[in-house]
C-alpha positions as MATLAB code, in Angstrom:
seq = 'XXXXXXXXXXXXXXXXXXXXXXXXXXXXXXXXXXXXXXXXXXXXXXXXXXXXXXXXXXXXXXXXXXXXXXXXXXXXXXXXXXXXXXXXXXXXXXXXXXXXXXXXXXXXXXXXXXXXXXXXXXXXXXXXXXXXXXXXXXXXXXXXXXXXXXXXXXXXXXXXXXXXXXXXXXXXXXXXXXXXXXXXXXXXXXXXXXXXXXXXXXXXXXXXXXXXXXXXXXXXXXXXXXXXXXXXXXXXXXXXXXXXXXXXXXXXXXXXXXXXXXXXXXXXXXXXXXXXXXXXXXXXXXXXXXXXXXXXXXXXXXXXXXXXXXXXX';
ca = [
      49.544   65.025  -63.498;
      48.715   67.795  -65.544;
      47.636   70.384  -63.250;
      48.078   72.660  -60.711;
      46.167   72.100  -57.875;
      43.685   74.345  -57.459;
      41.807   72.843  -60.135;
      42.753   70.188  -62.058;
      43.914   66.891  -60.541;
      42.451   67.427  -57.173;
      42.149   64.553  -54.027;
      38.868   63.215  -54.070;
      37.401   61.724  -50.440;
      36.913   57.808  -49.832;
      39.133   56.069  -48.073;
      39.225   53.540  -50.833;
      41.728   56.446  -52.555;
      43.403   57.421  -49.195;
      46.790   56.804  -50.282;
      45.971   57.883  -54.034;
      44.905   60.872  -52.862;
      48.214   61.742  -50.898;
      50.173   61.183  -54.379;
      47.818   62.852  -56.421;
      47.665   66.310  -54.209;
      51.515   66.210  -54.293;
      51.878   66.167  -58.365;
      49.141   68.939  -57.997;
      49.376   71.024  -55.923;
      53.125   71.068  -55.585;
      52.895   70.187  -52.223;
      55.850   67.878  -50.606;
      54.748   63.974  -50.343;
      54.857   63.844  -46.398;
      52.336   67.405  -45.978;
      49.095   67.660  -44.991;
      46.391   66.594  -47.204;
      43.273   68.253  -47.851;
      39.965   67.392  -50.807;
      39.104   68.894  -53.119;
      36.084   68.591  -55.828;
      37.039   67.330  -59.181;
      36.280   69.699  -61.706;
      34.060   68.840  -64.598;
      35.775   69.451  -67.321;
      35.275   68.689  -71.047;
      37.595   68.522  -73.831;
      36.452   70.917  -77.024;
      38.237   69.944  -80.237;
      39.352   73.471  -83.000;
      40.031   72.789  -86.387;
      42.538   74.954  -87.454;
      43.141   76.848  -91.113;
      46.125   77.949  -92.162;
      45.498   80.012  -95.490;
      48.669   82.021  -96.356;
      49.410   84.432  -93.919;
      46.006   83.816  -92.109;
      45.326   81.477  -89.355;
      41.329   80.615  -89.103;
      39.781   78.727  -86.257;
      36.433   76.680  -86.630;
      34.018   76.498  -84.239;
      34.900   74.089  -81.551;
      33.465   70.712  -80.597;
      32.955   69.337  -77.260;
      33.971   66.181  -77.621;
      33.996   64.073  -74.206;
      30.273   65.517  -73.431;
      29.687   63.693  -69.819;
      29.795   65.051  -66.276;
      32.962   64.388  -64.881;
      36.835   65.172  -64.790;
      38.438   65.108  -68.983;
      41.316   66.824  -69.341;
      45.296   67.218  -70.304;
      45.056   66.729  -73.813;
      47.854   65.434  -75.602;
      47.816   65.004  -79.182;
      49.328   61.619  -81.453;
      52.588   62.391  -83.643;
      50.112   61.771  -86.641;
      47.574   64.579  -85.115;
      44.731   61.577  -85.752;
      43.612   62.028  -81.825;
      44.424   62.567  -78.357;
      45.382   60.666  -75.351;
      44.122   62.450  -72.136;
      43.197   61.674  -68.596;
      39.878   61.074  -67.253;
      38.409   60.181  -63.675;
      34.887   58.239  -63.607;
      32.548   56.438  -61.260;
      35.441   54.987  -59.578;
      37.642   58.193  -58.926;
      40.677   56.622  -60.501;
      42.462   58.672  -62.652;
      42.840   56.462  -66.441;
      44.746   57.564  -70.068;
      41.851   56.925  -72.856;
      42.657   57.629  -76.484;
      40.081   60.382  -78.448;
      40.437   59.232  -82.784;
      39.633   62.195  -84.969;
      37.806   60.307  -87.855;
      35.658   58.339  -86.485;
      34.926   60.269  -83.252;
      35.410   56.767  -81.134;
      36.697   57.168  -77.010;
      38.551   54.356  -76.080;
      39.964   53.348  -72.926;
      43.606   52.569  -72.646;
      44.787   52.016  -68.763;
      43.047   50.148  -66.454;
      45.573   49.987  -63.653;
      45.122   50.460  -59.839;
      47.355   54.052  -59.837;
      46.050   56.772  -61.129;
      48.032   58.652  -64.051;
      48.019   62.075  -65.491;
      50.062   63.721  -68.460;
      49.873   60.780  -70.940;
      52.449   62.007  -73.682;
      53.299   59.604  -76.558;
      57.408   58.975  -76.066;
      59.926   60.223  -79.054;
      60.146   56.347  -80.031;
      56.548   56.673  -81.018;
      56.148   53.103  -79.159;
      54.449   53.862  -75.613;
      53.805   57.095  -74.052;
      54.469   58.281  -70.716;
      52.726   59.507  -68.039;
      52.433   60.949  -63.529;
      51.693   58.087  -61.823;
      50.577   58.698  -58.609;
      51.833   55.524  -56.325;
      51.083   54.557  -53.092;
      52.419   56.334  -49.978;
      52.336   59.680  -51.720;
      54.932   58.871  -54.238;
      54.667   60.317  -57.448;
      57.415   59.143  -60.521;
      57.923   58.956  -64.467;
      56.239   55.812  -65.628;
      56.146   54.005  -69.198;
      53.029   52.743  -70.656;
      53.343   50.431  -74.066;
      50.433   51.881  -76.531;
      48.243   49.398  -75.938;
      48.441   50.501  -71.798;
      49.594   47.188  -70.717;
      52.712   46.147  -68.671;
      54.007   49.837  -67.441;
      57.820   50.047  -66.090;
      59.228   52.858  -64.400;
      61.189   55.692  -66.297;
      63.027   57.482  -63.371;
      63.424   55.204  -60.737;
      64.720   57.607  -58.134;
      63.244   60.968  -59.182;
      60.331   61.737  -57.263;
      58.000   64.445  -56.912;
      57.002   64.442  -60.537;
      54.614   66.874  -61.360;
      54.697   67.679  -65.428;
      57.071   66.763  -68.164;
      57.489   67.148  -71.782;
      60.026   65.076  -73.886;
      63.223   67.148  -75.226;
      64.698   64.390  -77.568;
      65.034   60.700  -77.053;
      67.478   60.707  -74.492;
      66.716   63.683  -72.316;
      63.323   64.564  -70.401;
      62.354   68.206  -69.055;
      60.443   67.674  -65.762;
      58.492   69.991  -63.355;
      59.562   68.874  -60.097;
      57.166   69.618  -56.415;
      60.097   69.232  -53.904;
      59.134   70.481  -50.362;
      56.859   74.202  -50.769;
      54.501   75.324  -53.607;
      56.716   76.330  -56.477;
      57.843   73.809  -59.174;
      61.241   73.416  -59.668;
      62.296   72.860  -63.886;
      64.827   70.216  -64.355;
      66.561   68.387  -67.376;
      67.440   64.769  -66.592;
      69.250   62.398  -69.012;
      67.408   59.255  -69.727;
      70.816   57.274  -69.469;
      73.254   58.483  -66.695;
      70.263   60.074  -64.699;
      72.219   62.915  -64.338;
      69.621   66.051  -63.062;
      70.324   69.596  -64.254;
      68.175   72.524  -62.664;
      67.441   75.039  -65.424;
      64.937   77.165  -63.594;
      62.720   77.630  -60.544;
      59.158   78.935  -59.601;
      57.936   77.781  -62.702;
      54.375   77.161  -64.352;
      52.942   73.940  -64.889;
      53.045   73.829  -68.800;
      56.205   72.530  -70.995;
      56.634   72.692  -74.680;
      59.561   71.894  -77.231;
      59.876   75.274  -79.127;
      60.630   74.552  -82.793;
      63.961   75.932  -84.265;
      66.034   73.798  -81.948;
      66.639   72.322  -78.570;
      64.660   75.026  -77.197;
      62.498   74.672  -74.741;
      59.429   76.705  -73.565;
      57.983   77.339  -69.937;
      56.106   79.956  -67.804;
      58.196   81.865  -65.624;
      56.534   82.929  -62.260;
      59.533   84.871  -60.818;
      58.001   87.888  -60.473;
      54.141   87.019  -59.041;
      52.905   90.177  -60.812;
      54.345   89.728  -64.154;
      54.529   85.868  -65.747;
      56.930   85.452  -68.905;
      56.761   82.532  -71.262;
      60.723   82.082  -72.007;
      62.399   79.797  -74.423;
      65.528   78.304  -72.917;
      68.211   77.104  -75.593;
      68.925   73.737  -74.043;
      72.454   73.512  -75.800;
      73.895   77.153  -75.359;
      72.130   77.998  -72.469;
      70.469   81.905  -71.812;
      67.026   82.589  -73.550;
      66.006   82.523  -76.948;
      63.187   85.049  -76.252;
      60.758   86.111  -73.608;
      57.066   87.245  -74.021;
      54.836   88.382  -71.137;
      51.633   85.983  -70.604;
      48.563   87.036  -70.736;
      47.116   88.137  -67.310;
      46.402   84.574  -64.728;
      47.020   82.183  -68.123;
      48.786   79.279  -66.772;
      48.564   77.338  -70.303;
      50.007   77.740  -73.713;
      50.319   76.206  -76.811;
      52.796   76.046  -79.132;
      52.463   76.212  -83.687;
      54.632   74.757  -86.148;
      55.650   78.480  -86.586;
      56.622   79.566  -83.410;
      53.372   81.200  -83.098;
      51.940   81.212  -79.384;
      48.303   80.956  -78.505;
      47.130   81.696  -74.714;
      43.573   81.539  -73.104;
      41.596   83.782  -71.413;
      38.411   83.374  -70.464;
      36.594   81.781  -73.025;
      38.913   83.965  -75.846;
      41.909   82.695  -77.337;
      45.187   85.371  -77.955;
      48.229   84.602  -80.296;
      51.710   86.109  -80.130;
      53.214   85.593  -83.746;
      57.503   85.620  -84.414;
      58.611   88.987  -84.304;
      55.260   90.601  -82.747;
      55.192   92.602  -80.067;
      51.753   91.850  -78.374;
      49.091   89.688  -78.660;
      46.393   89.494  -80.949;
      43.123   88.330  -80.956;
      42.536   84.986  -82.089;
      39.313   83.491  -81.546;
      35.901   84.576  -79.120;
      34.217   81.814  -78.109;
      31.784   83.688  -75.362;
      29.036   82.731  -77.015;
      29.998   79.059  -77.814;
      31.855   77.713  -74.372;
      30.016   77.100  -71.916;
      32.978   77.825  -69.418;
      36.407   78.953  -69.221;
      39.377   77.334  -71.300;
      42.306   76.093  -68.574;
      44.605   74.124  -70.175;
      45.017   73.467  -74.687;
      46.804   71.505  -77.011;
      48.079   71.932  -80.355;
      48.416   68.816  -83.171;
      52.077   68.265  -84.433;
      51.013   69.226  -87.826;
      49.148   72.557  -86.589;
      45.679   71.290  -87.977;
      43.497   70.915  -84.560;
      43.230   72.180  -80.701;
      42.035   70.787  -78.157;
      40.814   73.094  -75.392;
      39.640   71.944  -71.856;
      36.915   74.164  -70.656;
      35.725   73.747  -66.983;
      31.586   74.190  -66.745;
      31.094   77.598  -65.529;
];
């Protein structure tokens, strides 16, 4: 589930989705599977796709392209190894939360789980063969589940790790998750995929998790200090930071380049920090182009496309 909750993967009344909806505040709002429950709107969001230029030293950013045009909830954004699309999550007429599949090229949506959970966070595995994603079970429990490309036959990842509320994929054999466990801050653990073994690396974290190229490194938002967030990159094999760059002010989201670069919204504007700067930059103003603020983007493997999620003003 991709989202924090005050805005992204929110409960939804009915009680057709009663016990959906339990699940699906936990993963996002961070809340603990037995609390209280309360609705929320879904957001409409669209996703806006950003070619990207790199000419020399010069990164250039095309106007962006709302792609998933409809009223309703499109969001988290996760690009193919191949950059040729996106999978992301989308909630229609009958409030269950699905993974569809966006193709570059030809510009075709296509639909890719049909199941009766709801799922959030649909990131292709290191294999390349399936992806994984939330699911959001019944009785408010919320776990690591596999999905085979074509979305059919899911098995559980982490069979007794609960309270899954983000992840991003290390390496084959080890997972980085964001954990809600009891209160509202996430908890950042490492688990390896064969003894199961769970290693805390951080806590009162954000809800975004990227590999950080150059290494096992891995990058998060650190919420420590309410006043002050700092994107760190944790080396996963000799522990202590790699670096640490304050976020831009309320940016939850980042993305990650090929270079190291990273790019933060705010508002409708887009900021980089480059290797070896010491502040943001301005990237790209899309006032006049957005019709709402950017909350959550994705980069392509290969650095050539974005895709922001901008939430209708």
């Amino acid at each position: 589930m991709q989202s924090q909750l005050p805005a992204e993967h929110n409960a939804v009344s009915g009680t057709r989705i009663a016990s959906l909806a339990v699940g699906l505040t936990c993963a996002m709002t961070a809340c603990s599977p037995d609390g209280a429950m309360e609705e929320w709107p879904v957001p409409d969001s669209d996703i806006w796709l950003v070619e990207m230029r790199q000419e020399e030293s010069r990164l250039t950013l095309l106007d962006p392209v709302n792609v998933t045009r409809r009223e309703g909830y499109d969001n988290q954004p996760s690009f193919l190894p191949d950059g040729s699309g996106f999978l992301y999550t989308t909630i229609r007429d009958d409030w269950q939360a699905d993974t569809w599949q966006y193709d570059i090229r030809s510009g075709a949506l296509r639909r890719i789980t049909a199941s009766l959970e709801s799922e959030y966070s649909p990131t292709v595995m290191p294999d390349g063969e399936g992806f994984s994603t939330v699911r959001a079970e019944p009785e408010g429990i919320v776990r690591l589940w596999r999905f085979p490309m074509e979305g059919r036959q899911p098995r559980v990842i982490l069979r007794d790790i609960t309270g899954v509320a983000y992840h991003t994929w290390v390496d084959p054999e080890s997972v980085a998750l964001a954990i809600a466990r009891g209160g509202e801050r996430l908890i950042l653990e490492l688990v390896d995929l064969e003894s199961g073994r769970e290693s805390v690396l951080a806590r009162d974290i954000g809800r975004c998790l990227h590999r950080y190229p150059g290494g096992r490194l891995l990058a998060y938002i650190d919420k420590g200090n309410p006043d002050a967030w700092l994107i760190r990159i944790l080396d996963l094999d000799r522990g202590g930071f790699r670096g640490s760059i304050a976020a831009r002010d309320g940016a939850e989201d980042f993305l990650v380049l090929p270079d190291g670069a990273i790019v933060m919204a705010e508002g409708r504007q887009l900021y980089i920090h480059r290797q070896g700067a010491t502040d943001w930059e301005l990237l790209a103003d899309y006032s006049a182009v957005l019709d709402g603020q950017i909350t959550r983007l994705a980069a392509s493997p290969d650095g050539r496309h974005a895709a922001l999620v901008v939430e209708s003003s």
